[in-house]
C-alpha positions in Angstrom: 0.0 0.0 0.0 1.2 3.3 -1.0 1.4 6.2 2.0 -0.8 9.1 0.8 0.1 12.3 0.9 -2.0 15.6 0.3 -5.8 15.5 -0.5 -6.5 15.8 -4.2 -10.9 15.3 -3.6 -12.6 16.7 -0.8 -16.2 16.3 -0.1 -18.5 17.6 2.5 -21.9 17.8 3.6 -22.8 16.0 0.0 -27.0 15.7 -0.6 -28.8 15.0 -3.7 -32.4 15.0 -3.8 -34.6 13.8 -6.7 -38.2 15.2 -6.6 -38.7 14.2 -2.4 -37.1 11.2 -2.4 -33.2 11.6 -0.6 -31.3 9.7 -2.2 -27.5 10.5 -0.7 -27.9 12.8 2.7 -24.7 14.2 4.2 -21.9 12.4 2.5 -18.5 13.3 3.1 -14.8 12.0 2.2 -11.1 13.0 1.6 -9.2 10.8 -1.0 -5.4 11.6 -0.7 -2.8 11.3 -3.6 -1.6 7.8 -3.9 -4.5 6.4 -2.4 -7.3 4.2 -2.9 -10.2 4.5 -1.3 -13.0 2.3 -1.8 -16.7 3.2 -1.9 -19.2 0.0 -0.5 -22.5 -0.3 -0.6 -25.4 -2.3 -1.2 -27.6 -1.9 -4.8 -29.3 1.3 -4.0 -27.1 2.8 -1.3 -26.3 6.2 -3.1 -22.8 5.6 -4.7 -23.0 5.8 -8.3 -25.2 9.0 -7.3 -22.3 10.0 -4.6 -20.0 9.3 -7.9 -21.7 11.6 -10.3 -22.2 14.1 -7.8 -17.7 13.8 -7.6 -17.4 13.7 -10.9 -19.6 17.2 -11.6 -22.3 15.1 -13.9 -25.1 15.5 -11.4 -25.2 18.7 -9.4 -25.7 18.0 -5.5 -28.7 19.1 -3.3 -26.2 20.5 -1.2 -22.7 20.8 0.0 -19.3 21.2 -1.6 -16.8 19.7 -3.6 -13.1 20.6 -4.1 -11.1 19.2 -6.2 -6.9 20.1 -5.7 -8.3 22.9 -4.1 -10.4 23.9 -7.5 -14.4 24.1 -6.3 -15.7 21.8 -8.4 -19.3 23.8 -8.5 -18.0 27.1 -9.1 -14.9 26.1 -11.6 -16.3 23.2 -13.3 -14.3 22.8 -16.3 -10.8 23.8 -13.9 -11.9 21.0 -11.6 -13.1 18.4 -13.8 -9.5 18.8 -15.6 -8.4 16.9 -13.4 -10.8 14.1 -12.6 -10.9 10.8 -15.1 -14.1 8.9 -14.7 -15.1 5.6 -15.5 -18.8 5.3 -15.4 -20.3 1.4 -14.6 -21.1 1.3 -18.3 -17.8 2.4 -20.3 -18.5 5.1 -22.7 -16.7 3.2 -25.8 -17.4 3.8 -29.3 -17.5 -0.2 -30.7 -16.5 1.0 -34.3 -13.1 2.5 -33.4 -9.8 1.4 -33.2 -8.9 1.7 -30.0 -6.3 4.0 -30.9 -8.6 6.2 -32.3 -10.9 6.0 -29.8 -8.2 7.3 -27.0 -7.1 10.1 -29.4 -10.6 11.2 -29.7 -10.8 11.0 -25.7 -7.2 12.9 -25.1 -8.7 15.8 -27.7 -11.9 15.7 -25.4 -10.1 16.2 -22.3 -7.7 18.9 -23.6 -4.6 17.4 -23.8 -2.2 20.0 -26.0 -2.2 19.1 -29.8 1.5 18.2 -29.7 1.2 15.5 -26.6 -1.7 13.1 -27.4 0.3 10.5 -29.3 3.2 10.8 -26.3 -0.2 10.8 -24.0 -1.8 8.2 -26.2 1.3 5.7 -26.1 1.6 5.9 -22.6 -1.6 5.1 -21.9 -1.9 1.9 -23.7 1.1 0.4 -22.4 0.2 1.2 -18.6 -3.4 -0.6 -19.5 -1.7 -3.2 -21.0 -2.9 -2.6 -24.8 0.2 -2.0 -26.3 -0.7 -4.6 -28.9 -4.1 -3.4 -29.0 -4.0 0.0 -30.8 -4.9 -1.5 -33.9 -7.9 -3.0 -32.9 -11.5 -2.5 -32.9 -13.2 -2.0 -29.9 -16.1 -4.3 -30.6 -13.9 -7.3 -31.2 -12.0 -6.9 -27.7 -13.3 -9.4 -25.0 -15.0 -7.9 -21.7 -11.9 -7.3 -20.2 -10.0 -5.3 -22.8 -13.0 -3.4 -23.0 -13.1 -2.6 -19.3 -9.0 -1.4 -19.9 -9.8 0.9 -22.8 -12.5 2.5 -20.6 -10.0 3.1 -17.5 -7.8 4.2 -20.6 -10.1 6.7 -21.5 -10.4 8.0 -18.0 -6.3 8.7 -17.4 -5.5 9.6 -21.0 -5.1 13.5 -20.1 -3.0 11.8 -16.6 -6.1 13.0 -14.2 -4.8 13.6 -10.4 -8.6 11.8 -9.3 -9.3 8.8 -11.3 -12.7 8.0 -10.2 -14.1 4.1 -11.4 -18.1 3.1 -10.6 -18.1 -1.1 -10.5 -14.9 -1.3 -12.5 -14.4 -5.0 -12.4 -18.1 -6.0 -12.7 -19.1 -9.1 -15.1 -15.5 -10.1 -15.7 -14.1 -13.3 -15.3 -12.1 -14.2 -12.4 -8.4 -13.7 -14.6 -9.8 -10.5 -15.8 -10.6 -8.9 -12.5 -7.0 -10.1 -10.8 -5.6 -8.2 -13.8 -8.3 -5.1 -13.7 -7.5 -5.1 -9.6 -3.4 -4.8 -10.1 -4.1 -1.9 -12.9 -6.2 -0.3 -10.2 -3.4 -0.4 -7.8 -0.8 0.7 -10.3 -2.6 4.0 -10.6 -2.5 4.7 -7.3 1.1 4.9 -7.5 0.7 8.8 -9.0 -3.4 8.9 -8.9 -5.7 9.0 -6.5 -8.4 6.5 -6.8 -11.8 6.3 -5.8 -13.3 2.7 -6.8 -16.8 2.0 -5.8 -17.8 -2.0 -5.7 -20.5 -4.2 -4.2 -17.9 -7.0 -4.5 -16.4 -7.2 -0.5 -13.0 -9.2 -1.2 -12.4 -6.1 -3.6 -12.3 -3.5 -0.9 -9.4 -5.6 0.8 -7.4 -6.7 -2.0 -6.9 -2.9 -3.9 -7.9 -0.2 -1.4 -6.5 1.5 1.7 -9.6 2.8 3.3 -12.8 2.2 2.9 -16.3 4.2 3.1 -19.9 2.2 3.7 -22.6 4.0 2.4 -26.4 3.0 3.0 -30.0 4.4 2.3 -27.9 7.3 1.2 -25.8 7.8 4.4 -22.3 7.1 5.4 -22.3 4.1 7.8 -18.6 3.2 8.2 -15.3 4.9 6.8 -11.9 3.6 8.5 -8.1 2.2 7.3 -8.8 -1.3 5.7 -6.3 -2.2 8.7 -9.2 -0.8 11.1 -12.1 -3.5 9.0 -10.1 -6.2 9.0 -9.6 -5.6 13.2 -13.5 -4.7 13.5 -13.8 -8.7 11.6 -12.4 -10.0 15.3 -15.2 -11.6 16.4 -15.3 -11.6 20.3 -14.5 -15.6 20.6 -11.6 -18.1 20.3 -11.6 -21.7 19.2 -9.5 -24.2 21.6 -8.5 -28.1 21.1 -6.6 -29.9 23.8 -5.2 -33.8 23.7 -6.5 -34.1 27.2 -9.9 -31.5 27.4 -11.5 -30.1 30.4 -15.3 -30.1 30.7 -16.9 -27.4 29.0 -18.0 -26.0 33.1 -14.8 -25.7 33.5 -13.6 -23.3 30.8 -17.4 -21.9 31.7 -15.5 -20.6 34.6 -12.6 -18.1 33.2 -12.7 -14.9 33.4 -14.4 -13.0 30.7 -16.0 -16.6 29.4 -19.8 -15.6 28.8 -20.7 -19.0 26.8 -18.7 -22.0 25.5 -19.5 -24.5 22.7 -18.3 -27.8 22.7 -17.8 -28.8 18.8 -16.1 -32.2 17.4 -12.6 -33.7 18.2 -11.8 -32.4 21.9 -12.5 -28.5 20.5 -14.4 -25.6 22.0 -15.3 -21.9 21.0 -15.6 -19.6 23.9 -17.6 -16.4 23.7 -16.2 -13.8 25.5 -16.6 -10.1 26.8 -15.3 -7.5 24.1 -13.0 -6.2 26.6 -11.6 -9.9 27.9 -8.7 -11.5 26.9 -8.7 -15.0 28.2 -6.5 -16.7 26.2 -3.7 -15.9 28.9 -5.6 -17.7 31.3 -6.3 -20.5 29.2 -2.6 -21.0 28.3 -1.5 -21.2 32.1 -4.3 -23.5 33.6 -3.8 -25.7 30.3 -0.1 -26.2 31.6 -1.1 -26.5 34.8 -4.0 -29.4 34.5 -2.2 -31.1 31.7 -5.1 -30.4 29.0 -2.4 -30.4 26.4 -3.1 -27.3 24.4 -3.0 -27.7 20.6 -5.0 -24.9 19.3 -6.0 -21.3 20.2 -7.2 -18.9 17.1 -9.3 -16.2 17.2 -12.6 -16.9 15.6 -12.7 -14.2 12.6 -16.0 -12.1 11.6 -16.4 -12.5 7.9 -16.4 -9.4 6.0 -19.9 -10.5 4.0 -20.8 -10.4 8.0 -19.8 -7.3 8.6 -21.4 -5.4 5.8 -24.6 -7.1 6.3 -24.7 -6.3 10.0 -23.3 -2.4 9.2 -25.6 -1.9 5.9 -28.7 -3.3 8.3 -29.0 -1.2 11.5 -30.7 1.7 11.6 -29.0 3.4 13.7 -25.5 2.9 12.7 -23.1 5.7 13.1 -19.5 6.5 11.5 -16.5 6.4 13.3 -14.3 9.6 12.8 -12.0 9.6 9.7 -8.5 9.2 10.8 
């Protein structure tokens, strides 16, 4: 992971409204250069709207937007200089070479007459189309598809490369190669990827930011999710075990559960450690300890107990 340095995308107090429905209330975020930060969400939680809104191609409700310090409402075509989008649904022209298709993009996004076939070059050998140029764009499978749109969107070398679902209905080879891309760019981007898909989040991004109904619900380091997974319990096997009253009786030992071949999982307070305590009467009693692991929260578990309460609150950014 890179270390980021200086935001390049600020957000605050972001709302969109469409007729009296809400559909994104009070989002905010920083994104850092060098940095990828992942937006999460169930279908309908508000990102590809929280996207647009980034992006300047939906206006927002309320709040503000700054992008390297340019506000993206009042300077528009300043700001948006500097942002490269990839919408869900790449905006590719099927009868083009690809070639053509990212000279007609760098054009679009400004880039001086005398640069976009330096600019052009460049770009299709850090998407891995080198040998693609020449090519249509309608004959390219999924996945080279899904390249020449994150093509497009760092043709004109954007600071914010921002990428709705970018790794969505690819096969499992494609997405590893999409995912290392994505965390190429980050080495002089910053990235904002949003995704449904959990092992995503951990696999490419730094932090990461839960929306749902439209509301933030979670942002934190991925280092911070993956310690929020510990699920308050340990799983123990011994050659010789006690009875489950026994280990009943440790400190911090709310419940234990008995399961096949001389292993237990004890539930225990949030705050208790009793592992310790387990290790020392185990030598003492002869129980002959051959396993203690913390039992692990999946991440599907997470999101689905984060994106379902009500009344969930974000922790401060770090």
């Amino acid at each position: 992971m890179n270390t980021p340095s200086e935001p390049t995308l600020v957000a605050s107090g972001l709302s969109r409204d469409f007729g009296a429905r809400r559909a994104v209330q009070d989002v905010s975020l920083t994104l850092a250069r060098g940095e990828v930060l992942g937006l999460l969400g169930p279908n309908g939680a508000g990102k590809t709207t929280t996207m647009q809104m980034l992006t300047g191609n939906l206006a927002p409700t309320a709040g503000a937007i700054r992008v390297c310090g340019v506000d993206l409402i009042e300077q528009p075509t300043k700001a948006k200089a500097r942002i490269g989008y990839l919408p869900e649904t790449p905006p590719l022209y099927r009868d083009f070479t690809v070639t053509e298709y990212l000279r007609m993009a760098a054009r679009l996004h400004r880039v001086p007459r005398a640069g976009i076939a330096d600019a052009v070059t460049r770009t299709l050998r850090r998407c891995g189309l080198a040998d693609m140029g020449g090519r249509m764009i309608g004959t390219l499978s999924k996945g080279y598809q899904q390249r020449v749109g994150i093509a497009q969107a760092i043709v004109h070398d954007p600071d914010v490369v921002v990428l709705d679902e970018p790794t969505v209905g690819l096969d499992p080879n494609q997405i590893r190669e999409i995912r290392a891309l994505i965390r190429e760019l980050a080495s002089n981007h910053s990235v904002l990827l949003s995704t449904h898909i959990l092992p995503e989040v951990e696999t490419v991004c730094d932090r990461v930011q839960i929306l749902n109904n439209g509301r933030v619900v979670y942002t934190d380091t991925i280092d911070a999710l993956k310690a929020h997974r510990q699920g308050h319990a340990i799983t123990v096997a011994f050659r010789r075990p006690p009875t489950g009253e026994i280990l009943a009786r440790l400190d911090g030992v709310k419940a234990v559960e008995a399961l096949a071949r001389h292993r237990f999982r004890l539930f225990h307070d949030a705050g208790a450690e009793p592992a310790e305590a387990l290790v020392r009467m185990s030598v003492q009693h002869d129980w002959g300890l051959v396993e203690l692991s913390p039992v692990e929260t999946t991440l599907e578990e997470v999101f689905v107990n984060l994106t379902q309460r009500d009344d969930a609150v974000a922790p401060a950014t770090p």
